[in-house]
C-alpha positions as MATLAB code, in Angstrom:
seq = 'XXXXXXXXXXXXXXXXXXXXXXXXXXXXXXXXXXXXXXXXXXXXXXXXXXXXXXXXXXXXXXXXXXXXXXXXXXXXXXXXXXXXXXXXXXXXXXXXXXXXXX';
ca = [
       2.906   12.403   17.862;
       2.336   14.975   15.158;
      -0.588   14.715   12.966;
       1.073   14.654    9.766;
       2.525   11.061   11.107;
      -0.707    9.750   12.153;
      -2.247   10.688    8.591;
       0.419    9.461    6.795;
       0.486    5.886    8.753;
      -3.146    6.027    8.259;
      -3.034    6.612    4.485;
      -0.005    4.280    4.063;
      -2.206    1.307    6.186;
      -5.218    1.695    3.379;
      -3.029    2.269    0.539;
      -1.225   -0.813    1.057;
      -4.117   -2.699    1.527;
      -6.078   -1.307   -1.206;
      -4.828   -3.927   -3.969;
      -6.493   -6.935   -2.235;
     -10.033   -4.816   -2.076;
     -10.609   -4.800   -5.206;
     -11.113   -6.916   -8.173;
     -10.082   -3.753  -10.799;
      -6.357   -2.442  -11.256;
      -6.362    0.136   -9.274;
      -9.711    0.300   -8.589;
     -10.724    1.799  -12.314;
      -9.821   -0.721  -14.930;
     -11.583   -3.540  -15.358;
      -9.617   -6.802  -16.144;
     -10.530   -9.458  -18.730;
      -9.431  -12.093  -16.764;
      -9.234  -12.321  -12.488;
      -6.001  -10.154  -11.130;
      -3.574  -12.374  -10.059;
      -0.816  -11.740   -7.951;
       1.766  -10.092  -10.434;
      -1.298   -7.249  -10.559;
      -1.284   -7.163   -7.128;
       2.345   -7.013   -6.136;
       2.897   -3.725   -9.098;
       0.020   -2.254   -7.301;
       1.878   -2.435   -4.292;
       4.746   -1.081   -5.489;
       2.628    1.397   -6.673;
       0.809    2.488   -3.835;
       4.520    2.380   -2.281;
       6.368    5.039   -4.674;
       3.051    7.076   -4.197;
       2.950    7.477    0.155;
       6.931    7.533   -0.960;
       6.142   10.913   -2.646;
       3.312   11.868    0.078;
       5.882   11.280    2.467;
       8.450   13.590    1.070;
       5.945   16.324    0.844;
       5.041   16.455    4.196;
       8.622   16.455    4.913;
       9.724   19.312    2.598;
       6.571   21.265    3.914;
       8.258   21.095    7.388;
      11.626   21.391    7.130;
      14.857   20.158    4.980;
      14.673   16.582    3.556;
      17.320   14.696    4.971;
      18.986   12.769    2.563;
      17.926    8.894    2.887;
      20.189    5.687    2.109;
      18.965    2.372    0.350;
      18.383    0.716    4.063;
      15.898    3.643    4.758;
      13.738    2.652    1.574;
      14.197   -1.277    2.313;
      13.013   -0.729    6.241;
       9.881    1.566    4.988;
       8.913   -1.369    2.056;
       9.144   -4.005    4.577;
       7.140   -1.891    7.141;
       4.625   -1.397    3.679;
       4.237   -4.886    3.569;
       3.280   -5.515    6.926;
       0.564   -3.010    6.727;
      -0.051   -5.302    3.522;
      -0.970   -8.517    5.535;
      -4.398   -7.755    6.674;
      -5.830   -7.382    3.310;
      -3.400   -9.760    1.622;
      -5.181  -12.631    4.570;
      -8.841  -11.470    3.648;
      -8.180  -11.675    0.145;
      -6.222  -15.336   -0.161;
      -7.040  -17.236    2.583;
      -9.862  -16.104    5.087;
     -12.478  -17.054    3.087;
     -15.500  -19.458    3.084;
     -16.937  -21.567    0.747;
     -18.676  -19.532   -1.694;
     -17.858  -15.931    0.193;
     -15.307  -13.745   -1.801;
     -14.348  -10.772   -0.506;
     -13.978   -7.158   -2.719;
];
């Protein structure tokens, strides 16, 4: 397996579970109330347009993009979202009385 796939998994497994880490949007601004899970679900999308765009990169860098229909985009969210369930668990239901996590 190349290298460029292995980073980009990698990067693509934190990014997607980076909205349930923190309490900020986007890990900058501060909210004035908690972040529900409309904040958490446009980070999502998000952090999916941007490893989207990191994606393509790598791909132009090596060779011609190959042109991509709507399942493509559909099979990589719902591949997104499974990287997504680790830190959607820790955040809404594996925790103790009194323990909060991020």
């Amino acid at each position: 397996m190349n290298w460029n796939v292995v980073a980009l998994l990698l990067v693509a497994f934190l990014a997607a579970n980076l909205p349930f880490v923190s309490r900020k949007l986007f890990g900058v601004v501060t909210l004035a109330r908690a972040k529900h899970a409309g904040w958490q679900a446009l980070e999502l999308l998000v952090m999916f347009g941007v490893v989207a765009v990191l994606a393509y990169g790598l791909e132009a860098r090596q060779s011609a993009v190959h042109p991509q229909n709507w399942q493509f985009y559909v099979t990589n969210l719902a591949l997104f979202l499974v990287f997504a369930f680790p830190g959607f668990v820790g955040r809404h239901f594996w925790h103790r009385r009194g323990m909060r996590l991020g």
